[in-house]
N, C-alpha and C positions, 0 to 999 in steps of 0.2 A: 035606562040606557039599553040601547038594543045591543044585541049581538055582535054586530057587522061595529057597530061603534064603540065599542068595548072594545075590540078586537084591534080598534084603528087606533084606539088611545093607549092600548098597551104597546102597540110597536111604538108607535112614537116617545113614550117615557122612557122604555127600556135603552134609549141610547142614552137615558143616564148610565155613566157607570163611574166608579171608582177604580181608578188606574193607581195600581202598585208602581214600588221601583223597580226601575228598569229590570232589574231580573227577577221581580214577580209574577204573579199571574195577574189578569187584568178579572176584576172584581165585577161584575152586575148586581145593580141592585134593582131589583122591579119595582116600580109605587103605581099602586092604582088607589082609588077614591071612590070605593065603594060605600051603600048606604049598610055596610055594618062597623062596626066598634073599630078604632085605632087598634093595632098590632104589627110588631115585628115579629116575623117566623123565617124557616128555610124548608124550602121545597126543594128536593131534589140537589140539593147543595146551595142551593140560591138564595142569596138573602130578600125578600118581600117584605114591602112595608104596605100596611091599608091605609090612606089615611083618611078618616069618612069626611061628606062635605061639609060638617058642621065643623070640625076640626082644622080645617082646611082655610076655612072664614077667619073662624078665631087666630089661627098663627097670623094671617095676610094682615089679619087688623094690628095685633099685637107689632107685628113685622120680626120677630125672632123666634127663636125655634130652642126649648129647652132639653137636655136630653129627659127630664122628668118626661116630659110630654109624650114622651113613646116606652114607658115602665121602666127607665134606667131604676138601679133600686140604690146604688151609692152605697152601701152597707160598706163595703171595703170586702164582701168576701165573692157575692155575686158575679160570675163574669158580665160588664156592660159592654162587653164591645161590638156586639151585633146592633144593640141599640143606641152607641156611638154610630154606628156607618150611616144606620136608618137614619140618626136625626139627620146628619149632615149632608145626608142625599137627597132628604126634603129638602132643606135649608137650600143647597144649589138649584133644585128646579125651580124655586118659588123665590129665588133671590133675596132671602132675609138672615140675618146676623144669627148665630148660634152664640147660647150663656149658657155655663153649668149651672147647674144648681150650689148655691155657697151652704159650705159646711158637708158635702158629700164626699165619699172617697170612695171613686171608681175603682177598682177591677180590669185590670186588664190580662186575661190568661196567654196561655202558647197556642189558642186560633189563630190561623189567617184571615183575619177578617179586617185590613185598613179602611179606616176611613179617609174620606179625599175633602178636603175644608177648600171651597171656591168663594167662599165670606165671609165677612169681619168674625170672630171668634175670640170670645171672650172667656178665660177656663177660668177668670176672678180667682179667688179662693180654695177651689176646688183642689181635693186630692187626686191625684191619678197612683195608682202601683201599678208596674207594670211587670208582671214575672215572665222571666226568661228560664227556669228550670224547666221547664218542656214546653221547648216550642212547636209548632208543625212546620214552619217556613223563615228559617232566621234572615233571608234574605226580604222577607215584608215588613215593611213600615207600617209603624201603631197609625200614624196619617201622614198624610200626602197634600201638601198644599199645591191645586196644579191648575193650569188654566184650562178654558174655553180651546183655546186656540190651538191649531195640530200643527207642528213641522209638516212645510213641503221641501220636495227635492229644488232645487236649479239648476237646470239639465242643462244651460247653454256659457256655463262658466267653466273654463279645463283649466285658467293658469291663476296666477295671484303672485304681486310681488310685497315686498317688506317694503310699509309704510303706502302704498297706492291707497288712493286718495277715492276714489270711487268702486265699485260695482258696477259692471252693467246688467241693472234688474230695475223692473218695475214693482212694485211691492204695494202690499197695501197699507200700509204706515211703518214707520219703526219695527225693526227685525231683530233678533238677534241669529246672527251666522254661525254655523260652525263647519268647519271644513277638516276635510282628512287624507291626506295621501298615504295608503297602504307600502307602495312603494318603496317609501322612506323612513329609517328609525331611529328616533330618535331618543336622550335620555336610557343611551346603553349603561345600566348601572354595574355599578364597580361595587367588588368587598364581598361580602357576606352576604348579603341579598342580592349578588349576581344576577341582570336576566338580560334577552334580549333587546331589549328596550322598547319603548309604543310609536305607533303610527305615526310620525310627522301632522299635528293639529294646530288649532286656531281657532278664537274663538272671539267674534266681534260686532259691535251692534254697527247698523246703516239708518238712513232716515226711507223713507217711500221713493226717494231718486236712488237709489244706492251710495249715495256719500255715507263714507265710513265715521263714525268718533273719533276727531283726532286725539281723545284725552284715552284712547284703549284702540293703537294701530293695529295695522297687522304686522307680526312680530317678524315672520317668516317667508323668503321667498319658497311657493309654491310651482315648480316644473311640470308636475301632473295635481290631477284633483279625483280622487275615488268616490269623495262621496260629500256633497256640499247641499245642506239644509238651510234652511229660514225658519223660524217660529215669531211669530209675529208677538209683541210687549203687550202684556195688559198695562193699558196708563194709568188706571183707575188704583190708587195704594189698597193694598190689603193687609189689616191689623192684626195681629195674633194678641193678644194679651193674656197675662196671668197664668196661673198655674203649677200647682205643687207638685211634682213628678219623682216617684222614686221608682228605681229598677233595682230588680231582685236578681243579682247579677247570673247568668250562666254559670254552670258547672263541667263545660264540656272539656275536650284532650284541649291542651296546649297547643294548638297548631295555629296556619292560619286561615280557619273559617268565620272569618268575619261576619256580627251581629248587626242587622242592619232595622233593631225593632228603635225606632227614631222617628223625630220629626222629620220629614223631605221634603225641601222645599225644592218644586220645580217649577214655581211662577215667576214672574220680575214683579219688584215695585211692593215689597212686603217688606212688612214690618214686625217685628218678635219685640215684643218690651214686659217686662217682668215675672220671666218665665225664671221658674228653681227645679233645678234636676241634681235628684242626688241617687248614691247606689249603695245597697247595703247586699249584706252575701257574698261579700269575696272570701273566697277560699284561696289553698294552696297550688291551684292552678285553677284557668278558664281561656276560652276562645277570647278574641279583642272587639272589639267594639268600633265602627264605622262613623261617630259622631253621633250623638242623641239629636243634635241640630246639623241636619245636613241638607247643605244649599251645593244645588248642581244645574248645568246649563238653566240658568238663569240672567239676568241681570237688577242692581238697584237695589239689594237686601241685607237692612240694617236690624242687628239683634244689639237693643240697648236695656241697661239696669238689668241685667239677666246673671242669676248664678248660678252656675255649674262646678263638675268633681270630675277631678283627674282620677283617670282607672286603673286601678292596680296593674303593675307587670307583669309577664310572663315570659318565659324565653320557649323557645323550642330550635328545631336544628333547620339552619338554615342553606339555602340554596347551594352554599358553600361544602356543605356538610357537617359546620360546626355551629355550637349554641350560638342562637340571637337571641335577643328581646324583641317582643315584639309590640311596635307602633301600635297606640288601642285609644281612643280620641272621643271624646266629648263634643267637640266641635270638628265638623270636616268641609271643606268646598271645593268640589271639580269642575270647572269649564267654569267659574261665572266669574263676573263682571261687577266691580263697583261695592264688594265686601265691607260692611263698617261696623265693626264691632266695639258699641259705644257704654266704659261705667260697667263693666261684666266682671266677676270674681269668682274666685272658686271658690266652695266649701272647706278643699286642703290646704294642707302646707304649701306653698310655693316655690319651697325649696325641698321637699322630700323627692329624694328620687326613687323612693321606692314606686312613685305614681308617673305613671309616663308622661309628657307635654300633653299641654290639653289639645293644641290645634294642629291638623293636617290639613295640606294643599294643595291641590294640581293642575297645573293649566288654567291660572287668575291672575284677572286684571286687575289694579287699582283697589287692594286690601288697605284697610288702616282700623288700625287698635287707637283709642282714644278715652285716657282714665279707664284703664283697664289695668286690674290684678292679677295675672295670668300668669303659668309657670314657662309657657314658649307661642312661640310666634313662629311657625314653620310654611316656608314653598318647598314643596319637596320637589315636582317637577316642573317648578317655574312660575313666578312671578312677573309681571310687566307694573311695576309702579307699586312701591308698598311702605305705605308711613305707619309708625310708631310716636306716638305724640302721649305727654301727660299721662304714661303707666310704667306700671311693675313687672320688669319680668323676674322669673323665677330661676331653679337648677339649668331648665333645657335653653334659656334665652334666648338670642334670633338664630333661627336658622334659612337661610335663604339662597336661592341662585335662581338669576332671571335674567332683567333686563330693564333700562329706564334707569328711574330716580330710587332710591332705597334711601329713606329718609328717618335718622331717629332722635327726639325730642324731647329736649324736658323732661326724662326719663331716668329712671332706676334700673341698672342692671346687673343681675346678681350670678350670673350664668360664668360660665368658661373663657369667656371673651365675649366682647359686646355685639358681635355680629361675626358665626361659625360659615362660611359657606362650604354647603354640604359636599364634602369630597366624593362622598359614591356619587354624584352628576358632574364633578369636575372643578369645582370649585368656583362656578361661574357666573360673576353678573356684569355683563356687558352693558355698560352707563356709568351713573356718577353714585355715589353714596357720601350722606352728609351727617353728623352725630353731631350733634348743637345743643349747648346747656344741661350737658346730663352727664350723672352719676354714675361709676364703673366702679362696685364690689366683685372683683372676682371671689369667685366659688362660695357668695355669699359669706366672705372674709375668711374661710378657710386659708393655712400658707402653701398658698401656691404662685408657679409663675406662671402667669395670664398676658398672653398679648391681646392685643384690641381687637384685632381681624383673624380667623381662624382659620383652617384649611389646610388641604393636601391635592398635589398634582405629581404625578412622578411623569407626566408627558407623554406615558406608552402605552394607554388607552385611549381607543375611539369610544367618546361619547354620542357620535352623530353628529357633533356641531363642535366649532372650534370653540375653547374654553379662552375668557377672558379674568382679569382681573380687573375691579373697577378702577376707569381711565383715570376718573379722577377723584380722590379720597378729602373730603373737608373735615376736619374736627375742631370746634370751639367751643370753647367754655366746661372744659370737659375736667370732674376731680377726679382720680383715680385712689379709690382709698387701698390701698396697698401696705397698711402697717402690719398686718400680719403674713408680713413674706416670709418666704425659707430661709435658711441660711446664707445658701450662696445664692441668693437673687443681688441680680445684676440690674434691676430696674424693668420696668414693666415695659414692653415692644409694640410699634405700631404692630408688625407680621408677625405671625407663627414662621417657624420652617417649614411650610410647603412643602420643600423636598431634601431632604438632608444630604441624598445622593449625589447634588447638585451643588459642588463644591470649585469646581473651574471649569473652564470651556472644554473640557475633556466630555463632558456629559451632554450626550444627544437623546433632547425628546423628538421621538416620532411624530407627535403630534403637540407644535409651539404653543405655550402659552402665551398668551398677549398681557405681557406686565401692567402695571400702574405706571402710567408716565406723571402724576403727582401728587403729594402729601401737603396740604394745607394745612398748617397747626397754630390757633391762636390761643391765649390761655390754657394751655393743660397744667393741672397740677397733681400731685402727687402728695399723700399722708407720709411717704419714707422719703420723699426729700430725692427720690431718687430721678436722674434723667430720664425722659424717652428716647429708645432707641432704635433703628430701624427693624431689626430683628436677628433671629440668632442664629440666623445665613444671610449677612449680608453681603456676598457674592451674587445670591441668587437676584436680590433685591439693588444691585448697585446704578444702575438707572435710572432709578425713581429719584425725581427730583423732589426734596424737600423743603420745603417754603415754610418756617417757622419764624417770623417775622411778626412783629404785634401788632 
């Protein structure tokens, strides 16, 4: 090969690269196919892979790509992650499936060194350990499943309303949108993690005409638009499979600089299936954790037969100024679309509270847990559509405020109430919510008095957006095992008290909540025999029309 064409073949590969998350650095990896021996090295910081052309042949025939095949050594003490990056950066130029090798147990140190998986991926058997005691970049991902395809801007959109039906864009197939008005903020949180709250967003797929999904609208009218992208869907599914993952937890201060050494998913149309992540090394404090499986501005990704571990707590001093605990997640999803976490369990207790809920949420459409053992199910800054069907929740049960349908099913729920709407956002889910055929152990039968529906609004916080309660409340078929109440239990309550303060029309909220205008009740039954009752303000609640008819 001459000079001049060497020269034209390294530019051209080198735009492979491995892209971190977002707040990483963006990774190159060089492959050239010289006529000397396969190796991975780093020049100059750079990761280089050789692959000679006999090598080259043989993977293209084979059509996968092993990490043996570039010296992974699997020993368990070796770091592999440089020879992780190399294989799967061949593996996307040459478009063939990556396999570990079964019976291996990778190595993963505290380099920055991600790898980016754009192809079926099969970890089988394989061990991975992943040590977080010194890292160089806790904000980089062990890998990054990410597409071909780059966000562009759309420079001739300034407005959007709630529920509009189209876009005017010409696109190159199926998009997913996301929009931001800087202007506007919303989700001003209340309590102890106090802040000013984020951007006014949105986040929605369109077809090549710009018709929107009507099964994920747009939630929000938008008056101005600072900054609206397109990333166009790979159609084509992509497989994760297998793989035995343990992380050797941090030892850092108790604050929150969140660990972000996980899988990131930022393509649509993936697949995670019998993937185990566990964590050994907790101590007496550490930094929290970002979700080992983190799905962000994507859409279409289902993680099924997957088991994960709730990660030990930590408090440190919040925005407030006084102790919190803080939020530390196994599973996490911001901006995307069409969530389904199918047959997934944890390693722990599911009711120890010593381990924080496993999942956190923000800005998702269309989640559902389905035969899933989990200790909580959380939208922290919002939900549009989220079912609960045939699972187990645990101590932290739902926590949710959005918008739509909030649907829960044929379920177990062991939590504080069967669905908490989280008062630091206001307590809000604007639509319907329906609890049909399922089981209510409060506090996992601890005596306590548990109502059904959770939450606080005292009216004199702006959250950005007016707080609703759901319009309309269905419950059937629902037991309430409640033999182990307190003493003075009075019978278990559709509502919490809300607002205690809130005792006659002498109390003005600044800012109105929009009540429940109904309570549909068919079959509930109770282990103490005791009635249900609207709740233990019912001044605040004396509107709500109650339809408990059979």
């Amino acid at each position: 090969m001459t000079k001049h064409l060497l020269l034209t073949f390294l530019l051209s590969i080198t735009a492979l690269m491995t892209q971190g998350q977002n707040k990483g650095s963006l990774e190159n990896v060089v492959i050239t196919s010289q006529k000397e021996k396969t190796r991975v090295y780093t020049e100059n910081g750079e990761l280089r892979v050789n692959v000679s052309p006999k090598d080259v042949a043989r993977l293209k025939a084979a059509g996968l790509v092993r990490y043996s095949d570039f010296g992974a050594r699997g020993n368990g003490k070796t770091d592999d992650s440089e020879v992780i990056a190399a294989a799967h950066a061949v593996a996307n130029r040459y478009g063939l499936s990556v396999k570990a090798d079964e019976g291996a147990t990778y190595y993963i140190g505290g380099k920055e060194r991600p790898a980016v998986i754009q192809t079926d991926t099969d970890f089988g058997t394989a061990a991975f350990i992943i040590d977080d005691t010194e890292v160089e970049n806790r904000n980089a991902s062990i890998f990054t499943v990410s597409s071909d395809f780059k966000p562009f801007k759309l420079e001739t959109i300034t407005s959007l309303k709630r529920n509009q039906e189209k876009i005017d864009a010409s696109l190159p197939g199926p998009c997913l949108i996301t929009v931001t008005n800087a202007n506007v903020k919303q989700y001003i949180r209340f309590g102890l993690n106090q802040n000013n709250g984020s951007s006014q967003t949105d986040i929605f797929v369109v077809d090549k005409t710009g018709k929107v999904d009507k099964n994920a609208p747009i939630i929000w009218d938008f008056d101005q638009i600072t900054e609206i992208s397109a990333l166009p869907i790979d159609e084509k599914p992509l497989k994760i499979t297998g793989g035995r993952f343990t992380t050797i937890a941090n030892k850092a201060e108790s604050k929150y600089t969140y660990y972000d050494r996980n899988i990131a998913i930022r393509r649509s149309n993936v697949l995670v299936e019998g993937l185990e992540h566990r964590i050994t090394g907790e101590g007496d404090h550490g930094a929290p954790y970002s979700g080992f499986i983190n799905i962000g501005d994507c859409a279409h990704v289902t993680v099924r037969n997957t088991v994960l571990t709730g990660h030990k707590m930590y408090s440190t001093i919040g925005a407030a100024g006084k102790p919190v605990s803080m939020g530390t997640y196994d599973l996490l999803a911001n901006r995307a679309l069409n969530v389904s976490f199918v047959n997934c369990t944890q390693t722990n207790d599911i009711n120890d509270n010593t381990y924080w809920g496993i999942l956190g949420s923000n800005f998702c459409k269309n989640m559902l847990y389905d035969h899933c053992t989990l200790s909580r199910f959380d939208a922290h800054q919002g939900v549009a559509n989220a079912t609960i069907r045939n699972s187990t929740l645990g101590h932290m049960g739902i926590n949710a405020i959005g918008s739509g349908l909030l649907l829960v099913e044929n379920s177990t729920i062991r939590g504080r109430s069967i669905v908490n709407l989280r008062s630091d956002y206001g307590s809000t889910w604007q639509g319907e919510l329906v609890i049909r055929n399922c089981q209510f152990v409060p506090a996992d039968g601890k005596p306590v008095s548990a109502p059904l529906i959770s939450g606080f609004y005292s009216g004199q916080h702006d959250f950005g957006y007016t707080c609703y309660m759901p319009e309309r409340i269905t419950i059937e078929n629902l037991r309430i095992d409640d033999s182990r109440h307190p003493d003075n239990y009075q019978g278990p309550a559709i509502f919490a008290n809300f607002n205690p303060d809130m005792t006659d029309n002498s109390y003005q909220e600044k800012f109105p909540y929009v009540k429940t205008k109904e309570v549909i009740l068919r079959n509930v039954t109770t282990a103490s025999g005791k009635t249900l009752r609207i709740s233990d303000n019912p001044f605040m609640f004396r509107d709500v029309k109650v339809n408990a008819g059979q």
